[in-house]
Backbone and ligand atoms as CSV (ligand in chain L), in Angstrom:
chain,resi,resn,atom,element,x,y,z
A,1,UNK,N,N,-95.248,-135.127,-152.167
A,1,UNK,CA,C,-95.224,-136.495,-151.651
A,1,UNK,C,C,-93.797,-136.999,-151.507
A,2,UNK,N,N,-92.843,-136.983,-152.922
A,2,UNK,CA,C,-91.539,-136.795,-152.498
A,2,UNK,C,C,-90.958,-136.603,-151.554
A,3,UNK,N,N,-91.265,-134.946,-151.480
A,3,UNK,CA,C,-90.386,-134.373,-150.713
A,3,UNK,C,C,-90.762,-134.210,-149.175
A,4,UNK,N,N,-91.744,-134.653,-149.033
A,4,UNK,CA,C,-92.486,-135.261,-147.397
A,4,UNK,C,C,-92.178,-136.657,-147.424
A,5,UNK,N,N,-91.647,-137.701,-147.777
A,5,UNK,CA,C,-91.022,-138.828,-147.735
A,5,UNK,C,C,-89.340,-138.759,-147.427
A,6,UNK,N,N,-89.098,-137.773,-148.456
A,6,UNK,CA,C,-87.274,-137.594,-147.935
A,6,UNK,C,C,-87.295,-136.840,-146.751
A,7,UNK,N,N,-87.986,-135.578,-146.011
A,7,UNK,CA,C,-88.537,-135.224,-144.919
A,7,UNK,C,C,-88.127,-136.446,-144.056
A,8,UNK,N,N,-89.132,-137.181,-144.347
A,8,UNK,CA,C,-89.344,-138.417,-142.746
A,8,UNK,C,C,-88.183,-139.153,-142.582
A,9,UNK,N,N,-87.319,-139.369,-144.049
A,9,UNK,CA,C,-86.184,-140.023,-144.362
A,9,UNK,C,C,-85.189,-139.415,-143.100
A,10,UNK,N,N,-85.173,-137.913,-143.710
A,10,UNK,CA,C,-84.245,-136.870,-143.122
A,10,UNK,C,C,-84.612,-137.045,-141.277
A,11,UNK,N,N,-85.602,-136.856,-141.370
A,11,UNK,CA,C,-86.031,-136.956,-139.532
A,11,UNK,C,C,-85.202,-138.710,-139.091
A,12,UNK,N,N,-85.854,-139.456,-139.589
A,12,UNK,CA,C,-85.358,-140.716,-139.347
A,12,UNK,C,C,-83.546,-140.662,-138.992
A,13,UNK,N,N,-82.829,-140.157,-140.215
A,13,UNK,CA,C,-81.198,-139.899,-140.183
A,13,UNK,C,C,-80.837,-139.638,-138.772
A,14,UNK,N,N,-81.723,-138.031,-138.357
A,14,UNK,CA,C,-81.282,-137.140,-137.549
A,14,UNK,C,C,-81.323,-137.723,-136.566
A,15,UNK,N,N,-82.484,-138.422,-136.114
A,15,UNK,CA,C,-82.875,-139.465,-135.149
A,15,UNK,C,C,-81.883,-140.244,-134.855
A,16,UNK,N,N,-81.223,-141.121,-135.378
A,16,UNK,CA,C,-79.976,-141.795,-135.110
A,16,UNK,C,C,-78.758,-141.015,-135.091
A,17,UNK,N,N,-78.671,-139.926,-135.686
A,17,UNK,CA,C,-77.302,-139.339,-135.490
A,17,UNK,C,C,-77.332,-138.676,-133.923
A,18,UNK,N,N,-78.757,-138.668,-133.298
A,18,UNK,CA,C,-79.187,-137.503,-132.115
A,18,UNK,C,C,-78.827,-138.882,-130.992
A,19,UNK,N,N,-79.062,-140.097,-131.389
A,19,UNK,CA,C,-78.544,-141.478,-130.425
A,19,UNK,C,C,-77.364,-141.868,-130.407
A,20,UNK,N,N,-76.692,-141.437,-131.680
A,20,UNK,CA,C,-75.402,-141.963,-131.823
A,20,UNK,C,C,-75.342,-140.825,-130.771
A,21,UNK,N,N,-74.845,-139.881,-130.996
A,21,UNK,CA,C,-74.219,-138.609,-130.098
A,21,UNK,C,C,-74.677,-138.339,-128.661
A,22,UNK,N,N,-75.780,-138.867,-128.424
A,22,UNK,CA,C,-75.920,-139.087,-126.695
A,22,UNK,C,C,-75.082,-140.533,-126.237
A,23,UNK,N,N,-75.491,-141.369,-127.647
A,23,UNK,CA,C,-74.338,-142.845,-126.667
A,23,UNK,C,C,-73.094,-142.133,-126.219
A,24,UNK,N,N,-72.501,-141.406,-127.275
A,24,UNK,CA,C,-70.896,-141.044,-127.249
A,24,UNK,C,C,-70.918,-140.444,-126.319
A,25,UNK,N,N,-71.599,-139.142,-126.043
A,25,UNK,CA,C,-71.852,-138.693,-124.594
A,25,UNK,C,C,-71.518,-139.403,-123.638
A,26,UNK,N,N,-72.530,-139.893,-123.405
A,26,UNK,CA,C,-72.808,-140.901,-122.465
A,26,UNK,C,C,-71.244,-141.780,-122.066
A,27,UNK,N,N,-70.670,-141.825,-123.161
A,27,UNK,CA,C,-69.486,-142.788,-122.999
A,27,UNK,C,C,-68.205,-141.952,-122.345
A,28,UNK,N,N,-68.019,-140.501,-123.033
A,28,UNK,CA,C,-67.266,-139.772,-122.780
A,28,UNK,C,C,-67.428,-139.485,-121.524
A,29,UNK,N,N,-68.616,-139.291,-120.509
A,29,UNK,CA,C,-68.723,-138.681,-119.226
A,29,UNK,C,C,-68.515,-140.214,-118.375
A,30,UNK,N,N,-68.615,-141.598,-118.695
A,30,UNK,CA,C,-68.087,-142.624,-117.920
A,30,UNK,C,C,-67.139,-142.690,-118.037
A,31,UNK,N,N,-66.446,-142.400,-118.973
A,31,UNK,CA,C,-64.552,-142.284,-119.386
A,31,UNK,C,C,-64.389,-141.409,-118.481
A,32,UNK,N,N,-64.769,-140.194,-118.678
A,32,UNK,CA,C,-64.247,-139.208,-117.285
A,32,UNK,C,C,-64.501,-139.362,-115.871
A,33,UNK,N,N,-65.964,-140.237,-115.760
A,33,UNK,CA,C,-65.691,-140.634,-114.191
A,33,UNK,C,C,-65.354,-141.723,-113.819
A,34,UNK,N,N,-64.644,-142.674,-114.200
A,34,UNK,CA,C,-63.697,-143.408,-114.106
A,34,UNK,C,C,-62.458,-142.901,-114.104
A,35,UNK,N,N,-61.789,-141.897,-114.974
A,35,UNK,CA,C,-60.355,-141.324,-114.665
A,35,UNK,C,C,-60.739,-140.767,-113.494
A,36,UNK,N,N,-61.647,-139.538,-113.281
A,36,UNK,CA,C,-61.655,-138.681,-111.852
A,36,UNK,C,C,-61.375,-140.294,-110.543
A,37,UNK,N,N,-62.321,-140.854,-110.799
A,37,UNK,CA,C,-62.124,-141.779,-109.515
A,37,UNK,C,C,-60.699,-142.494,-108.884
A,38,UNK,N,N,-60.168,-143.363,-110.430
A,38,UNK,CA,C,-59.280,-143.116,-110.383
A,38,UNK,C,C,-57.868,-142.573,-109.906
A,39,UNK,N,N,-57.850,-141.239,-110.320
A,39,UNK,CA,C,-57.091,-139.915,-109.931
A,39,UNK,C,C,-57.580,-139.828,-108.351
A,40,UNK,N,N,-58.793,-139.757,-108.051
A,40,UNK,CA,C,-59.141,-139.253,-106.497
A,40,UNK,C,C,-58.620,-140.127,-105.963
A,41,UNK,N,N,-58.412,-141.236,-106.091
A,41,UNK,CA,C,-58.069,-142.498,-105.234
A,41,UNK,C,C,-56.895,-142.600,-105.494
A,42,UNK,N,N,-55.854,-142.633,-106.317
A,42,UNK,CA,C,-54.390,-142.401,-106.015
A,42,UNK,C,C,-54.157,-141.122,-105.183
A,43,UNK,N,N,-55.053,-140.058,-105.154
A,43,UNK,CA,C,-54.529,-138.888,-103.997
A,43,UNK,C,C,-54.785,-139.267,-102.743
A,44,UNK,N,N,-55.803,-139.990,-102.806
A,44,UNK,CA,C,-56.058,-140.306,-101.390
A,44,UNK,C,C,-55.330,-141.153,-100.411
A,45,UNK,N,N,-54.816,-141.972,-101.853
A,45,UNK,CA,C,-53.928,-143.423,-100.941
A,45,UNK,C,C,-52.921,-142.405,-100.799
A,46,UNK,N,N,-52.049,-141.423,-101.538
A,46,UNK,CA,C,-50.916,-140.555,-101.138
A,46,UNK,C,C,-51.173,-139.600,-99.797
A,47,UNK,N,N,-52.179,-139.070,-99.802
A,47,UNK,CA,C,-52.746,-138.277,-98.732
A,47,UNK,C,C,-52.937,-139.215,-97.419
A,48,UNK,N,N,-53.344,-140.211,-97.719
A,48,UNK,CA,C,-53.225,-141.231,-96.391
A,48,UNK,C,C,-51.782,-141.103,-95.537
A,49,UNK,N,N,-50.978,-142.165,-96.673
A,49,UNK,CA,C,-50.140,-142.459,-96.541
A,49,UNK,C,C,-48.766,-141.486,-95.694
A,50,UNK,N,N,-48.876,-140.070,-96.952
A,50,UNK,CA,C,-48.544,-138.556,-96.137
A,50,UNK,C,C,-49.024,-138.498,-94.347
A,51,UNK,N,N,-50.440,-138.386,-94.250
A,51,UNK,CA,C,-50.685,-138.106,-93.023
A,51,UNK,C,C,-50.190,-139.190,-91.831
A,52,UNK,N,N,-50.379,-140.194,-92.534
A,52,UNK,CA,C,-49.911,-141.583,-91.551
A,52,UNK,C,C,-48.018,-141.453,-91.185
A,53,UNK,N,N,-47.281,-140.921,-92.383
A,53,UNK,CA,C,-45.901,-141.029,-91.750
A,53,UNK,C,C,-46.044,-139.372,-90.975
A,54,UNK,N,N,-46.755,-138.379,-91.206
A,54,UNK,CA,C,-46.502,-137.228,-90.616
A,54,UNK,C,C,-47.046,-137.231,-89.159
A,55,UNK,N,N,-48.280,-137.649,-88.875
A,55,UNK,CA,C,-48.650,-137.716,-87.750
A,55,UNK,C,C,-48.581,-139.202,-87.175
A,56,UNK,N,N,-48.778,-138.687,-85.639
A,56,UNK,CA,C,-48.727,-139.981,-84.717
A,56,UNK,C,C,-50.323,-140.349,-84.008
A,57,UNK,N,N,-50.942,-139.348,-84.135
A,57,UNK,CA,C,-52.249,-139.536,-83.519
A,57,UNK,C,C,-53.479,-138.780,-84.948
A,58,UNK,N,N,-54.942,-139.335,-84.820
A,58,UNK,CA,C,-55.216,-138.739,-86.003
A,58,UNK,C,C,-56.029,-137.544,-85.427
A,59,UNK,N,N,-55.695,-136.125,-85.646
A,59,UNK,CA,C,-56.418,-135.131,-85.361
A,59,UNK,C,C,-57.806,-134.945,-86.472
A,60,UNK,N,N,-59.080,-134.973,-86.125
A,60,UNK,CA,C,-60.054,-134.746,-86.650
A,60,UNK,C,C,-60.071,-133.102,-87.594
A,61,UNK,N,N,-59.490,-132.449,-87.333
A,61,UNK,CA,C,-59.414,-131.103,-87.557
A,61,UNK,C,C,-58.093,-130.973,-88.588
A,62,UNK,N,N,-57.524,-131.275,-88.350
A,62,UNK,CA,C,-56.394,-131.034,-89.392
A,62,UNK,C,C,-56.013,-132.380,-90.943
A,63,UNK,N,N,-56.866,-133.217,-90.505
A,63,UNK,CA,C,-57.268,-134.662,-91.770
A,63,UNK,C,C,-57.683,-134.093,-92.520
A,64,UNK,N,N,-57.027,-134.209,-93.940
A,64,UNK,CA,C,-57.311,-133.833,-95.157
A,64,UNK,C,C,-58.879,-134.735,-95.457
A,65,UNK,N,N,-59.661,-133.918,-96.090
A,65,UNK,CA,C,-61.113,-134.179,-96.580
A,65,UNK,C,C,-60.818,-135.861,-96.972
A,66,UNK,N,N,-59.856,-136.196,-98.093
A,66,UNK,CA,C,-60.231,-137.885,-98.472
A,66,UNK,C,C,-59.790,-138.525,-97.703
A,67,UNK,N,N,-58.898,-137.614,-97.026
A,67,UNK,CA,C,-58.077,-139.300,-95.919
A,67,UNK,C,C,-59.823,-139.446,-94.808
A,68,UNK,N,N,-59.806,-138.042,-94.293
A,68,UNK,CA,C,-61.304,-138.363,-93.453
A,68,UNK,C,C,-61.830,-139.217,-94.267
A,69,UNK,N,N,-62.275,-139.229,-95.043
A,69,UNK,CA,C,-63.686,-140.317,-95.547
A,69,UNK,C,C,-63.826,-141.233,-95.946
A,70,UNK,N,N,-61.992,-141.590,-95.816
A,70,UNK,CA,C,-61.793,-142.957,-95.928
A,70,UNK,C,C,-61.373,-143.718,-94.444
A,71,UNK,N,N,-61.698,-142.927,-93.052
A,71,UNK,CA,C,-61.457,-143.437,-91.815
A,71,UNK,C,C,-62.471,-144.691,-91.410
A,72,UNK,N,N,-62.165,-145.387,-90.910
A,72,UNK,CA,C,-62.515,-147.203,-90.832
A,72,UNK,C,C,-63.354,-146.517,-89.271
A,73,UNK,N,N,-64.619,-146.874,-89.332
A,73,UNK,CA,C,-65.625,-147.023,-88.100
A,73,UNK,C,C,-66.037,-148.476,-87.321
A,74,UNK,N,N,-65.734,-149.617,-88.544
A,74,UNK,CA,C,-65.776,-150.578,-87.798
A,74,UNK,C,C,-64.885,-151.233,-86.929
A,75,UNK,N,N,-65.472,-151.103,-85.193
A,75,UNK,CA,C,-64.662,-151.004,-84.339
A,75,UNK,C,C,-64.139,-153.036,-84.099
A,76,UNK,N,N,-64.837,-153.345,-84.737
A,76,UNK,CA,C,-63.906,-154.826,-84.955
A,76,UNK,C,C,-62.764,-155.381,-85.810
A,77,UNK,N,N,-62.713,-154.123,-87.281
A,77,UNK,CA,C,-61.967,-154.386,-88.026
A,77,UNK,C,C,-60.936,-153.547,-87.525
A,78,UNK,N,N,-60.874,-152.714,-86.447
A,78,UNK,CA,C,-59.862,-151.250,-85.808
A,78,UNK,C,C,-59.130,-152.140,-84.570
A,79,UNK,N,N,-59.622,-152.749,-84.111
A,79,UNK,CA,C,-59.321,-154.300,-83.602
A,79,UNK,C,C,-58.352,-154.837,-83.995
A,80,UNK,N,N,-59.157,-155.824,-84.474
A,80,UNK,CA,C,-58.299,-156.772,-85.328
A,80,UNK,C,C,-57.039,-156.187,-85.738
A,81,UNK,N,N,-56.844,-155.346,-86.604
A,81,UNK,CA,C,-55.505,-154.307,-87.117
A,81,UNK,C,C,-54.787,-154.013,-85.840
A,82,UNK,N,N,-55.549,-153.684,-85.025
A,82,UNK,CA,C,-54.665,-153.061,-83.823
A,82,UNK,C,C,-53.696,-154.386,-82.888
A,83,UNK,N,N,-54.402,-155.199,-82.674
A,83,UNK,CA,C,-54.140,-156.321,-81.949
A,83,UNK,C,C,-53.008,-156.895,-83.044
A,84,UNK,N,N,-52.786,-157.015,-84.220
A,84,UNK,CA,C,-51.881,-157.150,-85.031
A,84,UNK,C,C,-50.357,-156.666,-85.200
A,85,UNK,N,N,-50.873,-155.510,-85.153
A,85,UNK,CA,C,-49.833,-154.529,-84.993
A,85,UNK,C,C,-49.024,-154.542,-83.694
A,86,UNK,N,N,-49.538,-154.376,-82.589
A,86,UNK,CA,C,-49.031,-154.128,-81.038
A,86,UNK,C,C,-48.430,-155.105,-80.901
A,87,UNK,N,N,-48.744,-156.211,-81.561
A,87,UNK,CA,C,-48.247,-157.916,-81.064
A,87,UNK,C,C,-46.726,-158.042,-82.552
A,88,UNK,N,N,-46.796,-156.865,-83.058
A,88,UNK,CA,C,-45.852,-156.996,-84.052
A,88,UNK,C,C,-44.076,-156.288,-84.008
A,89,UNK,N,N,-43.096,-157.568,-84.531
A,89,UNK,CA,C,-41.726,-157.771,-83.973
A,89,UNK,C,C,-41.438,-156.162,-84.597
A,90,UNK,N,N,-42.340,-155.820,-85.548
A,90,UNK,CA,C,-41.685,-154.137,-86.388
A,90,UNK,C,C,-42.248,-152.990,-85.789
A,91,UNK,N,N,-42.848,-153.346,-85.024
A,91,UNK,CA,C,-43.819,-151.982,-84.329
A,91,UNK,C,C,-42.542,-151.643,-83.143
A,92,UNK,N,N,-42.489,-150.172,-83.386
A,92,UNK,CA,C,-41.417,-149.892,-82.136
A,92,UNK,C,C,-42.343,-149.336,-81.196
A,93,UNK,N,N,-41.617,-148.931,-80.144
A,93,UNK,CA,C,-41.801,-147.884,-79.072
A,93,UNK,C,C,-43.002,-146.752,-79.261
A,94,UNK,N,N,-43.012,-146.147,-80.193
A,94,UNK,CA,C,-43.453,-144.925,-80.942
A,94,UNK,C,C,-44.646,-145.197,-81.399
A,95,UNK,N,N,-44.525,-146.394,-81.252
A,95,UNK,CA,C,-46.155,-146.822,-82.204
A,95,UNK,C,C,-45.941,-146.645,-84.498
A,96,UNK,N,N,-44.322,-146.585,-84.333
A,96,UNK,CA,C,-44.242,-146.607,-85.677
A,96,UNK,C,C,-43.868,-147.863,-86.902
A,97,UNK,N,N,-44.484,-148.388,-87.382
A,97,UNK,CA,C,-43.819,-149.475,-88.380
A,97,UNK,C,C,-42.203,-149.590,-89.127
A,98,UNK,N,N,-41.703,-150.187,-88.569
A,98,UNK,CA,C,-40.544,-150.196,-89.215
A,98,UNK,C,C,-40.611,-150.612,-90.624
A,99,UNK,N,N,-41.614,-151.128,-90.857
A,99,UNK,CA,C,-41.364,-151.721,-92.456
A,99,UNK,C,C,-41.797,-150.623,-93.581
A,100,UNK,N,N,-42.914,-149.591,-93.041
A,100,UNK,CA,C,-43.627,-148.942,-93.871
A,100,UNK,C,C,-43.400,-147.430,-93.643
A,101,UNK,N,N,-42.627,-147.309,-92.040
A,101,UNK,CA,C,-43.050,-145.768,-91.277
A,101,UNK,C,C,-43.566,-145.282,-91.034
A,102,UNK,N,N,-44.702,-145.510,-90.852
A,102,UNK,CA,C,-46.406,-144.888,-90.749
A,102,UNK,C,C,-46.381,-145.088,-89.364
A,103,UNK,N,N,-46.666,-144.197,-88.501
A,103,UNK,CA,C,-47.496,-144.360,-87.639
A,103,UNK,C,C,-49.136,-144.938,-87.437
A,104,UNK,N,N,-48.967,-146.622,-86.553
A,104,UNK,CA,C,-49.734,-147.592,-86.375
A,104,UNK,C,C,-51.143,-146.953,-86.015
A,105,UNK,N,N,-50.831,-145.766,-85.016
A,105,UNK,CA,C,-51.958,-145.450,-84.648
A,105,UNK,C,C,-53.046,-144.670,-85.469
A,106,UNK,N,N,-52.485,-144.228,-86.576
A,106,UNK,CA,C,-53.154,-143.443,-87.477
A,106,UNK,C,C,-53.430,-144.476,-88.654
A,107,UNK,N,N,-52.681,-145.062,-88.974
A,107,UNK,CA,C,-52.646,-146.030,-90.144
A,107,UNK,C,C,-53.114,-146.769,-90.214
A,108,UNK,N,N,-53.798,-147.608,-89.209
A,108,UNK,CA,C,-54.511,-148.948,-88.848
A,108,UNK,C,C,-55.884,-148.703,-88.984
A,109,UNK,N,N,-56.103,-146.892,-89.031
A,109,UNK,CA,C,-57.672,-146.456,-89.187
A,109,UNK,C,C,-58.140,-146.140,-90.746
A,110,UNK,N,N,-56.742,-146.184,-91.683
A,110,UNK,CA,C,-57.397,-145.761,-92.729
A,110,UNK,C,C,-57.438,-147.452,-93.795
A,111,UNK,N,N,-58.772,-146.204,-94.730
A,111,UNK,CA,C,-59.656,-147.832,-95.551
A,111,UNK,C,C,-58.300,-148.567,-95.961
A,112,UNK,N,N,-57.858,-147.290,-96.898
A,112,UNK,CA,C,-56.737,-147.255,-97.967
A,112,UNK,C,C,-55.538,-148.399,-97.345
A,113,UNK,N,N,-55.090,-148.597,-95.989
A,113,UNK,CA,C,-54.298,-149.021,-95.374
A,113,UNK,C,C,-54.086,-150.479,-95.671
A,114,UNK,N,N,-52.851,-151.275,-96.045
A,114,UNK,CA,C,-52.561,-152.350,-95.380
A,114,UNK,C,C,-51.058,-152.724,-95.306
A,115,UNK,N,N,-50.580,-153.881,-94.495
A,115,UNK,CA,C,-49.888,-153.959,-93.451
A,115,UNK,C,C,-48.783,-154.567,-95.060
A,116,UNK,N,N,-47.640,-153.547,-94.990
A,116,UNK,CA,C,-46.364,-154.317,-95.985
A,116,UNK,C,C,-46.257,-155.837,-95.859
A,117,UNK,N,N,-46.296,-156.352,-94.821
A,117,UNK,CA,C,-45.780,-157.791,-95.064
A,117,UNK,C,C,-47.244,-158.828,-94.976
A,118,UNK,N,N,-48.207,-158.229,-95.186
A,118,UNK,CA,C,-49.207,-158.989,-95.160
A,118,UNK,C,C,-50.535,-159.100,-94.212
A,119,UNK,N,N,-50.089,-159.030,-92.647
A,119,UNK,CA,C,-50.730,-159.464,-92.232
A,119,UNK,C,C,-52.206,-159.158,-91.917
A,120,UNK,N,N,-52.421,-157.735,-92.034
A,120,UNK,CA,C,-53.897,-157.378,-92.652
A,120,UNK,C,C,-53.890,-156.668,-94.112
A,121,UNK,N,N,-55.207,-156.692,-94.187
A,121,UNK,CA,C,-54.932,-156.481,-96.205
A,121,UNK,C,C,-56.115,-154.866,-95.672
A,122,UNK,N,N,-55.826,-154.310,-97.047
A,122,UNK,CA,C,-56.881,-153.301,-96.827
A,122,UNK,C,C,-58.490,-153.538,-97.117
A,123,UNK,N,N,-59.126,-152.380,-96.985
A,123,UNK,CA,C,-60.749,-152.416,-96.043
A,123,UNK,C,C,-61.555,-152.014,-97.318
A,124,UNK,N,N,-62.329,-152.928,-97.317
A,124,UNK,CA,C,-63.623,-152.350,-98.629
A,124,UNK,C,C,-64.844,-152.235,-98.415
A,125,UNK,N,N,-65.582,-152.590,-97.281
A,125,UNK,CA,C,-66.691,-152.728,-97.149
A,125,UNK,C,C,-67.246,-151.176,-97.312
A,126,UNK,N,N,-68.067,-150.465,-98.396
A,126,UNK,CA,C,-68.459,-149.146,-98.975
A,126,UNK,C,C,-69.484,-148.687,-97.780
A,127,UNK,N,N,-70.723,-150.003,-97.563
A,127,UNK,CA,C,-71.628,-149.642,-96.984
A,127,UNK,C,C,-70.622,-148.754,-95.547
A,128,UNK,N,N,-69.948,-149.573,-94.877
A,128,UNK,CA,C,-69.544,-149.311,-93.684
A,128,UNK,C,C,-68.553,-147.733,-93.710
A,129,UNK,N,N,-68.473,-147.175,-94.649
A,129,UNK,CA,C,-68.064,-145.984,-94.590
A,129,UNK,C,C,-68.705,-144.900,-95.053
A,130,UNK,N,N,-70.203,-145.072,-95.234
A,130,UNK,CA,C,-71.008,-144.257,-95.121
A,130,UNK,C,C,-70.906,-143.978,-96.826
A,131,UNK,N,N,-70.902,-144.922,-97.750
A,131,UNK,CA,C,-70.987,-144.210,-99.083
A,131,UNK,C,C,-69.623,-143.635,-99.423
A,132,UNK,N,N,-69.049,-143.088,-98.897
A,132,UNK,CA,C,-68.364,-141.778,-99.200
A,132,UNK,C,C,-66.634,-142.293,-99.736
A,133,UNK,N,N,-66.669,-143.341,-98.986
A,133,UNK,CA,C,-65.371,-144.366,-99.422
A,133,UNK,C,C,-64.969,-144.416,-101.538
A,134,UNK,N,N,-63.843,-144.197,-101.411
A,134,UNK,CA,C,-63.609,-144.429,-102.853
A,134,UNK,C,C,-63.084,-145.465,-103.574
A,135,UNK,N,N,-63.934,-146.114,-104.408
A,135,UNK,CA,C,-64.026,-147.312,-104.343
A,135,UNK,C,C,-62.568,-147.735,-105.397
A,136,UNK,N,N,-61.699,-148.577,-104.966
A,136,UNK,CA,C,-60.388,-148.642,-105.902
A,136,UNK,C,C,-60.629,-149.844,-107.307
L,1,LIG,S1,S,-48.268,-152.782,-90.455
L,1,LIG,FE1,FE,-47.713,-154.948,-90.459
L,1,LIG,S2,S,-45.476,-154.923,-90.276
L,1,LIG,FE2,FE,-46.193,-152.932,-89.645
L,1,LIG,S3,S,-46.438,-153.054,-87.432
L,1,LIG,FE3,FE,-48.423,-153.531,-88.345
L,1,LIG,S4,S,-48.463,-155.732,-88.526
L,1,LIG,FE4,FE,-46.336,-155.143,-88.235
């Protein structure tokens, strides 16, 4: 009788030590996908940023995987940016920003993107990039 009472005792213990150790789990793998996201999203804003001063036009084929999936589809917000830019005293000849160096034409398409001195801010809407956008 005892020792089938310290039994249930013992089950009871294990029971909470088996919750404690899935919470911690549980905590340790949101700690890690929060750093990964994180981490993915500072490469991406670098990988943007890279492709935007390297190229002048955006080739579909040669766009690194995050800069792709962070490319802006809404053709009002590609607009707006654009009409900004073209009408802007830093935009040269080239289609390049004097303030930032990026080429406008590539740069104005990504989420990650916005304009050094203000005048558009960068793009969050998740739905509109198909999920795949990384959220900062
Ligand atoms: S990013 Fe800003 S500063 Fe640069 S050309 Fe566009 S509007 Fe002008």
């Amino acid at each position: 009788m005892n020792s089938q009472r310290l039994s249930k005792k013992q089950q009871g213990e294990e029971q909470i030590l088996g919750s404690i150790k899935l919470l911690f789990i549980e905590w340790i793998l949101e700690v890690l996908r929060s750093v990964s996201i994180y981490f993915l999203n500072k490469k991406a804003r670098m990988e943007a940023n890279n492709y935007a001063i390297e190229n002048d036009s955006l080739d579909m084929r040669t766009v690194p995987p995050l800069v792709k999936r962070n490319i802006i589809h809404n053709q009002e917000i590609l607009d707006n940016r654009w009409n900004l830019c073209s009408s802007c005293e830093f935009l040269t000849e080239s289609n390049k920003c004097k303030k930032c160096g990026c080429f406008m034409k590539v740069k104005h398409k990504l989420a990650f993107a916005r304009c050094p001195i203000g005048k558009w801010e960068k793009y969050t809407d998740e739905k509109e990039l198909s999920g795949t956008y990384l959220t900062s």
